[in-house]
C-alpha angles and dihedrals in degrees: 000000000000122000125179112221114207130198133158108192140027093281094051085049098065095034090048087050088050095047088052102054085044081052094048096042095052098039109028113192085032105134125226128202119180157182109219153081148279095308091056083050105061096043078055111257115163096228113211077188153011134231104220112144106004089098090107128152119201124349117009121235123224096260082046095056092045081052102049092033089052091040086045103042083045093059099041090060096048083045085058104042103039129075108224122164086224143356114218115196125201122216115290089107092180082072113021099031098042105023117028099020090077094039088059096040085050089049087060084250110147111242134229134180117202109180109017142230106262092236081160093064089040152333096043090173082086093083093078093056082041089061101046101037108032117070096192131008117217111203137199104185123073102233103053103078092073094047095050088038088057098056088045105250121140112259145171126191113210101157128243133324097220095078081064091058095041123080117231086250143352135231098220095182083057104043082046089054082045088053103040096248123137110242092235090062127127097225134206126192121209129208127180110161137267097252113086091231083056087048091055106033090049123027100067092060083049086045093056090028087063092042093057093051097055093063087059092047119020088195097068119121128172134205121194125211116221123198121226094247092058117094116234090228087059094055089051094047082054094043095046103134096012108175092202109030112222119226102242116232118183127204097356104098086157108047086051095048086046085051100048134084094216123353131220105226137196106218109260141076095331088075096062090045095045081048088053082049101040114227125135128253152193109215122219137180148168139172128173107278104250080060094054098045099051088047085049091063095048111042111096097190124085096213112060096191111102090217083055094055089056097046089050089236143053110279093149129065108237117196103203125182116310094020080047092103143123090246106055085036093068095042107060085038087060095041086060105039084042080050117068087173094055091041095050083044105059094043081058091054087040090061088057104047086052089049085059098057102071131246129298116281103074095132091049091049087041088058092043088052091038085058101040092055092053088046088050 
């Protein structure tokens, strides 16, 4: 059996690295092909192509569109010319969904959609390109069955994936040691994405933001956690003229939100993840203007966090545009760690929300209903 695996960004990357050794371990000798990046690797993937770069929020610039056109017009013709028993895409809709989805139904691939598009945030005409490309839906949220269900796609709930990534608890004194922090320290994780337009959009409000803070508390210390896909000469140019300078961790996003006392988050996936780990955040986010408006007009939820989303309120403060500033980001951080109550308050909405999300084992239930569906 052969399945190609594709992502298109550094959280594809890990869930697509999951999904494989579930794959693997159900089904020894099955071979895995995949777009994606170091994490795929290492479970073995054999990568046709890599993902370096496609990570892109909003408008695309001109480098950006050579990138995602070469990248697109690279897997169409291995789609066409390669005999695979199912294609599972991983999120990035504006590529997989849209691009490369239709390219592998027309190939006579099977289809199948892990993580899927949030047509219930935005763009729910989707679902119509949903219905005639996509042969199962693979969902991580608990609500979307039904939606997906209702409109009479093929769909199968498994949790989240994240409960996979996260240990079952944390030793914070130790990860502290790890990290070089006292254990008295008040400390602030930051962060800021794993895409270069988040990094620099966002860490230098984190940046002032921390600084802030430290002349409240003289104990603060922050650690920042860096994605693989973030160059470390990015993260210096951000962090130019830091007046607390953060401890770099890479590649442990975890390990930074279980050490820290409140987190400074970029919207996205790490919400849900801080949530499952249950330290409190303040969530920012930016984008260029033409990119905000057109998303305004076509978002139809009130609340842009993705933690939020799943509550069903808003128990976590989001800083969006034009709230997204230093200014109002250190305030609302220093209204929570000033405020033992708020701060008691969210962690107990965050249990919920992590009580919502299912039980560990999403990537192995992801690889039973990825070959069933290839066995079907």
């Amino acid at each position: 059996m052969r399945i190609l695996i594709v992502t298109g960004e550094a959280s594809g990357d890990l869930h697509g690295a999951n999904l494989a050794r579930a794959l693997r371990a159900l089904r020894p000798g099955i071979e895995v092909l995949g777009v994606g990046g170091p994490k795929m690797r290492e479970a073995g993937v054999e990568l046709v192509h890599g993902i370096e770069g496609l990570g892109v929020v909003g408008l695309l610039g001109l480098g950006q569109l050579r990138l995602v056109l070469h990248t697109y017009r690279v897997i169409s013709r291995f789609l066409r010319e390669t005999s695979l028993d199912a294609v599972v895409f991983i999120d990035n809709p504006g590529l997989n969904l849209e691009r490369l989805a239709p390219v592998a139904k027309r190939a006579g691939h099977r289809v199948i959609y892990y993580i899927a598009p949030q047509i219930w945030a935005w763009r729910p005409g989707r679902i119509n390109l949903i219905k005639r490309v996509v042969d199962r839906m693979i969902v991580i949220l608990p609500f979307e069955e039904a939606l997906y269900r209702r409109a009479g796609v093929p769909c199968t709930f498994v949790g989240h994936p994240l409960l996979d990534a996260v240990a079952p608890a944390y030793d914070r004194s130790e990860l502290r040691k790890r990290f070089g922090v006292e254990d008295g320290a008040l400390v602030v994780g930051l962060l800021p994405g794993s895409r270069d337009s988040e990094i620099r959009a966002l860490l230098p409000l984190m940046r002032e933001a921390t600084g802030r803070l430290a002349e409240r508390h003289s104990n603060l210390r922050a650690v920042l956690a860096q994605a693989s896909s973030v160059s470390d000469a990015l993260l210096e140019d951000c962090l130019a003229g830091a007046a607390v300078r953060p401890q770099v961790v890479k590649d442990r996003p975890s390990e930074v939100m279980a050490c820290a006392d409140l987190l400074l988050v970029a919207s996205g996936t790490a919400t849900l993840q801080a949530a499952i780990i249950g330290t409190p955040m303040v969530i920012v986010y930016r984008v260029g203007w033409p990119t905000y408006w057109v998303a305004r007009l076509l978002v139809t939820v009130e609340c842009l966090g993705l933690v939020n989303l799943v509550a069903g309120r808003k128990i976590v403060p989001e800083l969006i545009q034009r709230d997204a500033t230093s200014d109002r980001l250190t305030q609302e951080a220093a209204r929570l760690l000033e405020d033992p109550q708020a701060m008691g308050a969210m962690r107990t909405a965050l249990r919920t929300v992590r009580e919502s999300l299912g039980e560990p084992g999403a990537s192995r239930r992801a690889a039973e209903a990825v070959l069933a569906e290839c066995e079907a």
